[in-house]
C-alpha positions, 0 to 999 in steps of 0.5 A, spaced: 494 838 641 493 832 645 488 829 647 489 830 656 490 839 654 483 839 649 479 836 656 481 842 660 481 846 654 474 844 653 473 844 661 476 851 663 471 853 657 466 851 660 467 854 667 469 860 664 462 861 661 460 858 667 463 864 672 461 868 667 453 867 668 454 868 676 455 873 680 462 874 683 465 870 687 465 875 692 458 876 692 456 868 691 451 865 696 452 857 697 447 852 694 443 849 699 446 843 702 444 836 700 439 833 706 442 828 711 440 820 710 435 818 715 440 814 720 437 809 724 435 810 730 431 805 733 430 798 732 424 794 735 423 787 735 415 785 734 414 778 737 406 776 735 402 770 735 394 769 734 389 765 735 392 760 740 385 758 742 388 753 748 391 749 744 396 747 750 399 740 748 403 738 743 402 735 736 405 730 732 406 732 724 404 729 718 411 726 717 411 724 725 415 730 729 413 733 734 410 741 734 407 745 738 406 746 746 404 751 750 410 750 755 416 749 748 411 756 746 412 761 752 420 758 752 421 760 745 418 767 746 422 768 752 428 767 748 427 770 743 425 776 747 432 776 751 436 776 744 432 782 741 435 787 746 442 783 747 448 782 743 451 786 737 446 790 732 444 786 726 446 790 720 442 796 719 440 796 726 440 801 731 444 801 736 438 803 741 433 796 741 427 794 744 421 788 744 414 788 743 410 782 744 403 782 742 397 776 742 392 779 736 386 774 740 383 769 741 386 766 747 383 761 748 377 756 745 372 752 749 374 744 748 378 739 752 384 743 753 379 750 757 375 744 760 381 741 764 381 747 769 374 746 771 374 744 778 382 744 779 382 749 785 387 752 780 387 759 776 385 758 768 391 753 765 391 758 758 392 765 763 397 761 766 401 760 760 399 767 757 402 771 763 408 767 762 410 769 756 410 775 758 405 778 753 404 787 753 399 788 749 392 783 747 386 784 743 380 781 743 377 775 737 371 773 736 373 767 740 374 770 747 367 771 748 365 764 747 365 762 753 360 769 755 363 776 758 363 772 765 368 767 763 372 772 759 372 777 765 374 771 770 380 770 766 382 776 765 382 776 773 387 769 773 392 773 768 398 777 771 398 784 771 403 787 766 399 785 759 394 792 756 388 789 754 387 794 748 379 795 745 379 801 741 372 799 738 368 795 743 364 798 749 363 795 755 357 799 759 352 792 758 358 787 762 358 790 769 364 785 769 368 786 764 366 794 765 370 792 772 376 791 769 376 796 764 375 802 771 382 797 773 385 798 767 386 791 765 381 793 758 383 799 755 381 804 749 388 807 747 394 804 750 402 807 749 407 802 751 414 805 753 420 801 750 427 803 752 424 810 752 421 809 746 414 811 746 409 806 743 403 808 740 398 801 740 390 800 736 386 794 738 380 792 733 375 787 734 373 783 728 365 789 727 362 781 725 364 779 733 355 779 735 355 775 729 360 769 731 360 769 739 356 769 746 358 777 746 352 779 749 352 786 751 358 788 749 358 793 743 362 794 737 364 800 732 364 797 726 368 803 723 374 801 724 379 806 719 375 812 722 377 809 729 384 808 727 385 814 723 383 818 729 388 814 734 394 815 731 392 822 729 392 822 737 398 819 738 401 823 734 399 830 736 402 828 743 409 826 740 408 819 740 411 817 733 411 810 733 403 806 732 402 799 731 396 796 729 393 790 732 386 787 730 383 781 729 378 781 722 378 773 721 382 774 715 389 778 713 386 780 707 381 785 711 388 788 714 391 788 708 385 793 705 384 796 711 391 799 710 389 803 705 385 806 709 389 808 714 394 814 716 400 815 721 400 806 722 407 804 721 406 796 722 399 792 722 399 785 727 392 781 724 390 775 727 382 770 726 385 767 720 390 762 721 394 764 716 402 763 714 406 767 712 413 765 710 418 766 705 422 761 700 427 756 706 423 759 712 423 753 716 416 750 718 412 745 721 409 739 718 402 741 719 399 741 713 399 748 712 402 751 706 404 760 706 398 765 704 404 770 703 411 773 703 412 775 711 411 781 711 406 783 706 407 790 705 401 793 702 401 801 702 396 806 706 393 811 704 398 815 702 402 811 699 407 808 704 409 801 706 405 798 711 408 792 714 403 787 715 405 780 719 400 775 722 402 767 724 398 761 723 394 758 729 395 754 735 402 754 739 405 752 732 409 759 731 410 765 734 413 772 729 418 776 730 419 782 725 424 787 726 423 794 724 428 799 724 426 807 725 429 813 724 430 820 729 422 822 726 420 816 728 418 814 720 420 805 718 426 806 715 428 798 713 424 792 715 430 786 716 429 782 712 434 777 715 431 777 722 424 777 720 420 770 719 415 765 723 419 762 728 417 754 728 415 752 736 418 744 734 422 738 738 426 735 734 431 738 728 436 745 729 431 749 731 428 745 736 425 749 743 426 745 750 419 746 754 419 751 759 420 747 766 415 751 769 409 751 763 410 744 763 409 742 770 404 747 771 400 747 765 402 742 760 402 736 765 395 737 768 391 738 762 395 732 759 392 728 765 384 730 764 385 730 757 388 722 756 383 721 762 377 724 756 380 719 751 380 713 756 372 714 756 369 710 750 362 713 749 360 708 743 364 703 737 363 707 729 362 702 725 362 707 720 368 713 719 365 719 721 366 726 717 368 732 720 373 734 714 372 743 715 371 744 708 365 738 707 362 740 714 362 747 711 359 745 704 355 739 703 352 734 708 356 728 711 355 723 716 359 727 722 354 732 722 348 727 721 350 725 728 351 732 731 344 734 728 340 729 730 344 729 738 340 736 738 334 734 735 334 728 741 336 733 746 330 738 745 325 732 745 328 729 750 329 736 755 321 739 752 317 737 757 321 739 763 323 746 760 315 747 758 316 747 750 314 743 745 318 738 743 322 740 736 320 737 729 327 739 726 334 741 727 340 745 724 348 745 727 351 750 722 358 747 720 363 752 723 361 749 730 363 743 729 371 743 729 375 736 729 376 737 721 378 730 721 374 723 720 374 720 725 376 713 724 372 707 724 372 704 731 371 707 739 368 714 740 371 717 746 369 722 751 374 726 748 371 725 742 365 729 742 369 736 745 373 735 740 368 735 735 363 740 739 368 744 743 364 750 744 360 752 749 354 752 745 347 750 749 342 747 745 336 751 745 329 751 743 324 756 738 317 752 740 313 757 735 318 758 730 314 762 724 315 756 718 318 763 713 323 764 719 325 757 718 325 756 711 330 762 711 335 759 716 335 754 711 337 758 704 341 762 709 345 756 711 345 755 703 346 762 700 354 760 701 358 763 694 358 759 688 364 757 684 364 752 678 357 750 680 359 748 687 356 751 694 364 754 697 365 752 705 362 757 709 362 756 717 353 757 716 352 752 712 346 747 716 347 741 717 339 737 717 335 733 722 328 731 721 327 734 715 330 733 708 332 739 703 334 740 696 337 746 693 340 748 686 346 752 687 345 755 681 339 759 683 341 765 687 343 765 694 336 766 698 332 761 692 336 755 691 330 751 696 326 747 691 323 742 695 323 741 703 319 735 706 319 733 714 320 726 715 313 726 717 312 727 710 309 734 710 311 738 705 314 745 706 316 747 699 314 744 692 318 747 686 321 753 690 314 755 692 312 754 700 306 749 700 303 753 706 302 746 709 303 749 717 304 756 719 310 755 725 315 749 727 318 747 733 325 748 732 332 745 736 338 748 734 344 751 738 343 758 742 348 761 738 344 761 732 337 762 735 342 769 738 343 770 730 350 767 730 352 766 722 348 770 721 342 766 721 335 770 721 333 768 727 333 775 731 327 776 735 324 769 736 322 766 742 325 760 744 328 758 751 334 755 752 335 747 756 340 745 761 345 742 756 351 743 751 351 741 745 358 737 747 353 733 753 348 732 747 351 728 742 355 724 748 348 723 751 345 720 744 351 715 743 351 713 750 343 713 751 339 713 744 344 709 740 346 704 745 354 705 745 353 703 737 353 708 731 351 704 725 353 704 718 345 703 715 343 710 720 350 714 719 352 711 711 359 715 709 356 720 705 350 721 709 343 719 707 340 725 702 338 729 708 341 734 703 341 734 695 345 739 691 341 739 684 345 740 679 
């Protein structure tokens, strides 16, 4: 037999004995049918940016570009917003398309550029930039409420309407005007966005630390954030809104990133707070230094395994994110683009260059440049030294930037004393997160803009006349209790730079024992050896109200202290102008520092 009649010999066996074992071809039920593919039904494009922190003029690069500008911003986002929803589908797109533009917070930081709008008779610069990009959805970040709730409120008053200011874990009971726009509508607690006949469901959280890292005042947060998310989206779901989209703002992606295995029913998660990048291999980026924390998107799992894009964009203007999600008829993430999904480079120059907004630029660029050059044109004082604000140093050892800071507090307090009916203070901290120029300042003319750049919260300078000395010395280990790696204290925005007094500690000790002697500049001794002397039983102690609020966690909760008429900004400026005369010199402020701060081992 040929090998051709064996197979079907073999074949027909094979159906015989199958036919056999069925029942009669009269009788046979069909199989059930094999499940449909899901078919994509929905495409939605994300555009996304945090922490822009009214950074509203340009910036020149590392290799000499240009990047940045809120005018170049606002363009490429309405660009990009146009070309979602116009054109042929990508591969794997549905035909039915829509876009969702989303700030993760921190829209706006005190400095130079905020400043610009104080007295212009004009709505705040940074609301007017925002409502022209078109936001729909914001939430809140710690920076937000540096200003205080007040000043939160009145720029919400200056943004156009058509943006939900969604807060799904903070309360506003306490802050009559922020409550004011909550009965408006202007600060929700859920919000449901309808896209092209798509419903939207969005979760707003705000970093549980926000008392810790702000003037919020009054404002309450639920700390519980899972629980609260998870209660959302489970109240989406019952109404039949099957998309959700989580936007929050917990300083750092990788609390979003754990965060998601926490949830259920949250299809794609939108952080911010921690300027990180996230870029793939090729992505075309900015020359600013900062190099990618992760592949974009990262895709961590919920809690029941599924995939969970999470995106985020690097800070300040430079980019703005656009993840293109695809959803199928139960409202499931069938495929994230790959091609279509990346940061997209706010640049002036190569082939993805962004032309201003002509708008933007008259309306806000132009003004705030004109105030700002006229800051930088007010010389306050000559460096002979340069002066260090490096993030990363100010955070973890002391240099001859904070030394200047420090001491600008401690001469404001004494200067400020006996009109505020204190006494005048003996010593000062400034924690190292609320100085920002993270740069040195070159040797040479310290301007007006300077000092905001440096100091650019508004943060006053505030006074604890009666300051248990236990108190003290604990804000003093806090500001050293940072972690420890290869025996060396890490950077962390609670670290204290020193005036009037001078500290060492050893690193290797554990954190809330690492003072082992403190001495005044009096020459009276705190601490001997790691064991307080007892020597005085309170301390009057200048410092910045944040901190004497508990701000970096400081323990300073429930002292007495008052606050002076004059921000920290104003107090160095006074102090180069008034105590140093114009001169900052190299014996006084020696780079490195002069030992106010001393590392053991």
């Amino acid at each position: 037999m040929s090998p051709a009649p064996a197979r079907r010999a073999a074949l027909a066996l094979v159906l015989a004995s199958a036919l056999a074992a069925a029942p009669s071809a009269a009788v046979a039920a069909p199989g059930p049918k094999a499940p449909k593919p899901p078919k994509a039904d929905f495409t939605l494009t994300i555009l996304h940016a945090n922490d822009l922190e009214s950074s509203l003029l340009p910036v020149t690069g590392t290799d000499g570009s240009t990047y940045g500008g809120v005018d170049r911003f606002v363009e490429l986002v309405q660009r990009e917003q146009r070309a979602a929803v116009t054109g042929a589908p990508g591969p794997g797109q549905a035909g039915k398309r829509g876009v969702l533009t989303v700030s993760a917070g921190d829209n706006f930081l005190p400095g130079p550029q905020l400043a610009a709008s104080e007295g212009s008779g004009r709505p705040v610069y940074d609301a007017t930039a925002f409502s022209a990009a078109g936001f729909d959805v914001s939430i809140f970040g710690n920076h937000d409420f540096d200003q205080n709730p007040d000043f939160l409120a009145e720029w919400l008053g200056d943004v156009s309407p058509g943006t939900a200011f969604v807060a799904g874990n903070l309360g506003f009971g306490a802050e009559p005007r922020l409550l004011a726009e909550v009965r408006d509508g202007t600060i929700v607690l859920t919000h449901v966005k309808e896209v092209k006949g798509e419903r939207i469901g969005v979760i707003g959280l705000t970093t549980p630390e926000l008392p810790r890292l702000s003037s919020s005042r009054g404002v309450t947060v639920d700390p519980d954030l899972a629980r609260i998310a998870n209660a959302q989206a489970a109240a989406y779901a019952a109404a039949g809104v099957d998309k959700v989209v989580l936007v929050s703002h917990l300083q750092d992606i990788d609390n979003e990133v754990a965060l998601a295995g926490q949830l259920r029913g949250v299809d794609v998660i939108v952080g911010g707070g921690g300027h990180e990048l996230l870029a793939d291999p090729g992505d075309p980026l900015v020359a600013n230094g900062v190099t990618p924390y992760g592949r974009y998107p990262l895709t961590p799992t919920d809690a029941d395994g599924r995939v969970v894009p999470v995106v985020t964009t690097n800070a300040l203007h430079t980019y703005v994110g656009r993840l293109v999600v695809t959803f199928d008829e139960r409202g499931e993430v069938l495929a994230v683009d790959e091609a279509a999904s990346r940061p997209l480079p706010v640049v002036a120059q190569g082939p993805d260059a962004v032309q201003p907004d002509a708008q933007v630029h008259q309306q806000v660029v132009q003004p705030v440049q004109e105030y700002v050059s006229s800051l930088a044109r007010r010389v306050l004082a000559r460096s002979e030294v340069p002066l260090n604000g490096v993030r990363n140093d100010v955070r973890s050892r002391e240099t001859n930037l904070g030394n200047l800071a420090t001491d600008a507090l401690l001469a404001a307090g004494r200067r400020e004393a006996a009109a505020a009916g204190v006494s005048a203070p003996v010593v000062a901290l400034q924690n190292g997160g609320g100085i920002r120029n993270a740069s040195v300042l070159p040797a040479g003319d310290v301007s007006a803009l300077d000092t905001y750049t440096v100091l650019p919260f508004a943060n006053f300078v505030g006074v604890a006349p009666a300051m248990p000395v236990e108190t003290f010395l604990a804000g003093v280990e806090h500001g050293l209790s940072g972690a420890v790696a290869g025996g060396v204290l890490q950077p962390a925005g609670s670290f204290a730079q020193a005036a009037g007094y001078r500290v060492s500690y050893d690193p290797a000790r554990p954190a809330g024992s690492r003072v082992v002697d403190l001495v005044l500049d009096d020459g009276t001794a705190l601490v001997r050896g790691g064991v307080s002397t007892g020597a005085l039983r309170t301390l009057s102690v200048a410092t910045i109200d944040f901190m004497l609020r508990g701000g970096d966690g400081f323990p300073f909760d429930g002292v007495a202290f008052s606050v002076l008429p004059v921000t920290y900004q104003q107090a160095l400026a006074a102090y180069l102008t008034g105590d140093l005369a114009g001169r900052v010199s190299a014996a006084d402020y020696p780079v490195g520092g002069e030992g106010r701060i001393t590392a053991l081992s």
